[in-house]
N, C-alpha and C positions, 0 to 999 in steps of 0.2 A: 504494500500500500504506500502510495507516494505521502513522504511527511508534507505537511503543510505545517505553516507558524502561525500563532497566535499575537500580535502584536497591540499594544494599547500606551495611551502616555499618561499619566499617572504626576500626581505630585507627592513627591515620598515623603513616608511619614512611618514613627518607628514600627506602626502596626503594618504596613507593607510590607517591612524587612520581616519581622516575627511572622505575618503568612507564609511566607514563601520557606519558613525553614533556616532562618538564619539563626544563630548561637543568639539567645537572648543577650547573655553579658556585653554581647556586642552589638544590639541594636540601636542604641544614643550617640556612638562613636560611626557606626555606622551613614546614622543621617547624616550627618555632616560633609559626605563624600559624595550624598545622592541629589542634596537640595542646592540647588544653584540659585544665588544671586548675580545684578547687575548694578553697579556701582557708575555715574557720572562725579568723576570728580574737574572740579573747572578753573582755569586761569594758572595753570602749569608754565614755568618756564620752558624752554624747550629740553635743556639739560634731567631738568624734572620727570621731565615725561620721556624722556630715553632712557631712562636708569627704570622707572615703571614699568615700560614697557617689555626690558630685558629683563625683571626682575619677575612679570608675568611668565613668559617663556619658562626660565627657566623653571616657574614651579609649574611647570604643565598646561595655563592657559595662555591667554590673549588678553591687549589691551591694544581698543582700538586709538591712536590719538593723529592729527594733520599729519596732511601728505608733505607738509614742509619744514616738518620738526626735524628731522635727520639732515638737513640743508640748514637749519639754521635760519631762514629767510620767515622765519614769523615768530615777533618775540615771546607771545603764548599760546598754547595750548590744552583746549577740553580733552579728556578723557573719559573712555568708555571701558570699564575693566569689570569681567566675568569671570565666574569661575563658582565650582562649588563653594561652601562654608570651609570647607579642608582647607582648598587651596587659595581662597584669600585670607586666610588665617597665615596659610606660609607666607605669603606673600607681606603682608604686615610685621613678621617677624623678620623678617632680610630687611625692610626697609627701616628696623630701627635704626639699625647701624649705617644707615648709608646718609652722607652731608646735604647740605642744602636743606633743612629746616624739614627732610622728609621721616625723619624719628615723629616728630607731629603727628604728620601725616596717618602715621604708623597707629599710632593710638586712637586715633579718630574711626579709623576703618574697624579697628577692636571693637570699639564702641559702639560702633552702629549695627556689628553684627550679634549685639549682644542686647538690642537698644529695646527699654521699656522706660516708661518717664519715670521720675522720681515721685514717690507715695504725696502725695498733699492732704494734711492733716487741715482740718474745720472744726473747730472746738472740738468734740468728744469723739469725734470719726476721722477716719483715715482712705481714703479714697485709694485703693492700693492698685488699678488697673486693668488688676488681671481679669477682668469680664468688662464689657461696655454699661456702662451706667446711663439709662434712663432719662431724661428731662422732660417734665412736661411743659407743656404751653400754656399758660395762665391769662389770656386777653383782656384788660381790661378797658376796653377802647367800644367808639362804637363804629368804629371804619374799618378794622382787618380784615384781609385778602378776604380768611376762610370764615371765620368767625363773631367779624364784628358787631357788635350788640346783645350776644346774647348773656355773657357775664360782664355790664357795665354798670351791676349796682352792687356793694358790696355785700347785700345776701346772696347773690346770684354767684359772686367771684366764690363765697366761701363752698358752698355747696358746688360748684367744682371741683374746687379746691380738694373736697375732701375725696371727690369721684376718684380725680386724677393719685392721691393717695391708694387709697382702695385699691385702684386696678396694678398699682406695681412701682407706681413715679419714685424716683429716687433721689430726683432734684426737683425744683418747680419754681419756675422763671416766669415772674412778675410781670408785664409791660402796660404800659398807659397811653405808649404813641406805637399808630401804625406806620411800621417803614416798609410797606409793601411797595412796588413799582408807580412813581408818578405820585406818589402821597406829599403830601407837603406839613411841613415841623408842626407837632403840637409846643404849644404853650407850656415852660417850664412848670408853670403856678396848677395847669391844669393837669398834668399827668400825676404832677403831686397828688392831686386833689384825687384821681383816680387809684393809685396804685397805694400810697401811703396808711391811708383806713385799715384796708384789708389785709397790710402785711403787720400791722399795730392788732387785728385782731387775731389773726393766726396765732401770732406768739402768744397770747393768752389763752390757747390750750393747744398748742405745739410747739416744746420745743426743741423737738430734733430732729425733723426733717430741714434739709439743706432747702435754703432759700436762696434765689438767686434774681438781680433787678434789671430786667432789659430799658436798658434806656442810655440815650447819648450825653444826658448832662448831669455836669458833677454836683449840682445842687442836690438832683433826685438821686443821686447813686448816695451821696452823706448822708441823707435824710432816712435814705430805707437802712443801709445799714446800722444808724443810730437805732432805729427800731427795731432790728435783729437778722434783716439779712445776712447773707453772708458772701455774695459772691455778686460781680458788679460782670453785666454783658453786653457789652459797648460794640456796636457792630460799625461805629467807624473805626475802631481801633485807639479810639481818643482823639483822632482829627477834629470831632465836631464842637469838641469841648477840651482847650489843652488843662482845665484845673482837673481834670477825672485823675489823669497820671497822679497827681499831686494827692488825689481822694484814696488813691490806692496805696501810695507810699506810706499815707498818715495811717491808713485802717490796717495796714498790712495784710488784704485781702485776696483772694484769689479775681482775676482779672481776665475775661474772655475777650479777645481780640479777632470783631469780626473785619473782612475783607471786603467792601466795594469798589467797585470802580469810579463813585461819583458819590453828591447823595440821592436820596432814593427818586426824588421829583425828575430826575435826568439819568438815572445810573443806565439806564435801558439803552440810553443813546450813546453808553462809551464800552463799546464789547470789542474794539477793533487791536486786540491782545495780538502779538509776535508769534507768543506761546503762553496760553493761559496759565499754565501749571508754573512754570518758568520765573514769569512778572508775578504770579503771586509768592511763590519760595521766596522772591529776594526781595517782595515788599516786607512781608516776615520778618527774614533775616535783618534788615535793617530795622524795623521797629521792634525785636528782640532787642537789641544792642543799643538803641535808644534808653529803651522804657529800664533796661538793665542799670545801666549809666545812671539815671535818674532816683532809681534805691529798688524800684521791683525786684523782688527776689526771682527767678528764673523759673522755679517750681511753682509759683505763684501765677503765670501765664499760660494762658489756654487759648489755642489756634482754631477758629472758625475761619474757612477758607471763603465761605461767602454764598454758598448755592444761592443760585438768584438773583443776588445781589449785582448786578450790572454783566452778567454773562447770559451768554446765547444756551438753548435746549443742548447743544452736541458740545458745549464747552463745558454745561453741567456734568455730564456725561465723564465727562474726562477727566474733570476736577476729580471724580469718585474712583474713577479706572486706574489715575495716578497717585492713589491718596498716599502709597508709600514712601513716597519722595518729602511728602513732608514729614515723618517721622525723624528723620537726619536734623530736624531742628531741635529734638530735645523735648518738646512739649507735646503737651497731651491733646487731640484733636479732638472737637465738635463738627458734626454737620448736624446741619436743618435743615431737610430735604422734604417736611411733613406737606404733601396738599400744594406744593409748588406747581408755580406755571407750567415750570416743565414736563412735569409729571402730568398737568392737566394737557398740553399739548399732544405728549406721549401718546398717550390713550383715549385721546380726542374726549371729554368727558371734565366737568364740571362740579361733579356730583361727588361727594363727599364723602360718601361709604367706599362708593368705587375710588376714592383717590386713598380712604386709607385703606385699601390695597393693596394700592398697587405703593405705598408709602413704605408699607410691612416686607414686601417682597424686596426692595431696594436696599430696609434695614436688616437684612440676610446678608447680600452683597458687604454691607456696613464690617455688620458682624467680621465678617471672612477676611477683610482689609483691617482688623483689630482696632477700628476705630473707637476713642474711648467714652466719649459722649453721644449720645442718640436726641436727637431734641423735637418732641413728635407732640401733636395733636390728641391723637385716640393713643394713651398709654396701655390697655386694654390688649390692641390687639397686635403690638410691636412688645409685648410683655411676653403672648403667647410666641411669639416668634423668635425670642429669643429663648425662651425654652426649649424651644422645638427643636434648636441648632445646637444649645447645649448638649443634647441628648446624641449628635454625632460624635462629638468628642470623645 
């Protein structure tokens, strides 16, 4: 009988190796040899990136860098370096010892193949990672995208309040202005007026779920945290208000740094990105090293990349595809992807049950990309879903 092959691609994992028959004591040491990563690293001198690239080889892969690094005719170059977990481990260990500031180097790449954020402690709890943590959506407005008006009185926000508990929420983010597409600024005095009641009555019979205060200005971020918030979710990043930095340093609080392109009245009209993923990383990276500078603790900042937020449906898209790229910065990521246009686009559909569906199914994807904040509408049924993925593990 003519043998025929069975052939399949597979992303290894130690239950793989342990199917197939391999020596358990050696199934941990073994992934390491099976699971391949890709590494950009950027702005290489040319010297840099010659000694990388021979230093690839020599432990068994490649590194792609310019066709004009070996010539000398360009004075820097990106880097594209792959290789199992094995062998860019060897590869980080050669490059301790080699000059030109690439001992650095050397640890960085250790780092990031090792990389979970650092635990961030909130008065009695410790937020430790290792599963994606829950957010719910507290609207207290009466114009949002999905929601608006139906929790704008503060018996209405509590009795959410408590649903969004009930079903699984693990954090529960306050806001009083809609910064959906084309929205234009609420009134500091007014969001106050909306969000502050209801988070002054929470604390008077909860007080150990995490609170957290969507809003751009640092009057209302002092105010709720005086009142017992605990975490401030600035989806300019602090552009729209520079005293927020200032709110954060003093409170010494956890700090969510959202991504737009503009603000929300015109953010629709600036999507015209290089590379999405690219201009957001190093808008990041420079407002990390800003807000650090200024006294932020590091462990203290949280990355929302911005879904929505002035990007096209196929850039949303990609934002999620490449989420690993922003892990190399150290901090813990957020998406909000609950009920979005793009999602209402996607599935051509408006309606609400059907978006948190198809919401639930994306926070799958979420999950699988270890993203460590989930920040959803229907806590309910993105609770069951991630159950449901626990149970592959």
């Amino acid at each position: 009988m003519e043998n025929t092959f069975k052939l399949k691609f597979i992303r290894c994992q130690e239950s793989d190796l342990s199917n197939i028959g391999l020596d358990r004591t050696y199934t941990r040491r073994a992934v390491e040899k099976h699971c391949f990563k890709t590494l950009k690293i950027c702005g290489l001198t040319c010297a840099q990136a010659n000694i990388i690239k021979q230093t690839a080889l020599s432990s068994g892969t490649d590194c792609a860098v310019h066709r004009e690094v070996i010539t000398g005719k360009v004075e820097t170059s990106d880097c594209i370096l792959s290789g199992s977990i094995d062998e860019l481990k060897k590869i980080a260990e050669k490059l301790k010892y080699q000059p030109l500031k690439l001992s650095t180097l050397a640890q960085d790449i250790k780092d990031m193949l090792t990389y979970t954020p650092a635990p961030l402690a909130i008065r009695n709890f410790v937020l430790n990672w290792q599963e994606p943590y829950l957010m719910g959506i507290l609207n207290i407005t009466p114009d949002s995208f999905s929601d608006g008006g139906q929790y704008n009185t503060t018996d209405k926000a509590i009795e959410h309040y408590k649903e969004l508990i009930q079903d699984g929420a693990d954090i529960v983010d306050i806001g009083g202005e809609s910064t959906r597409p084309y929205s234009t600024p609420t009134d500091a005095q007014e969001e106050q007026s909306r969000i502050l009641p209801v988070i002054k009555k929470i604390r008077e019979f909860d007080k150990n779920t995490i609170l957290s205060v969507d809003t751009r200005n640092a009057s209302t971020a002092r105010q709720a945290l005086e009142l017992g918030a605990d975490i401030i979710n600035d989806i300019s990043a602090t552009e729209w208000d520079p005293d927020m930095s200032k709110v954060a340093v003093e409170y010494k609080c956890p700090i969510i740094l959202g991504h737009a392109s503009a603000t929300p009245d015109c953010m629709q009209n600036h999507t015209d990105y290089a590379d999405v993923v690219e201009e957001i990383f190093n808008y990041f990276y420079k407002k990390i090293d800003l807000l650090t500078f200024l006294g932020i603790d590091k462990t203290n900042i949280i990355l929302d990349p911005g879904i929505g937020f002035g990007k096209t449906v196929q850039q949303n898209f990609e934002i999620i595809n490449r989420l690993e790229e922003f892990t190399t910065l150290g901090c813990p990521i957020l998406i909000g992807h609950s009920r979005k246009t793009f999602l209402q686009e996607t599935i051509n559909s408006h309606d609400n049950g059907q978006l948190d569906e198809a919401t639930a199914i994306l926070t799958a994807k979420l999950i699988e990309k270890k993203v460590n904040i989930i920040r959803v509408h229907n806590v309910k049924i993105n609770n069951m879903t991630k159950k449901l993925y626990r149970s592959f593990l």
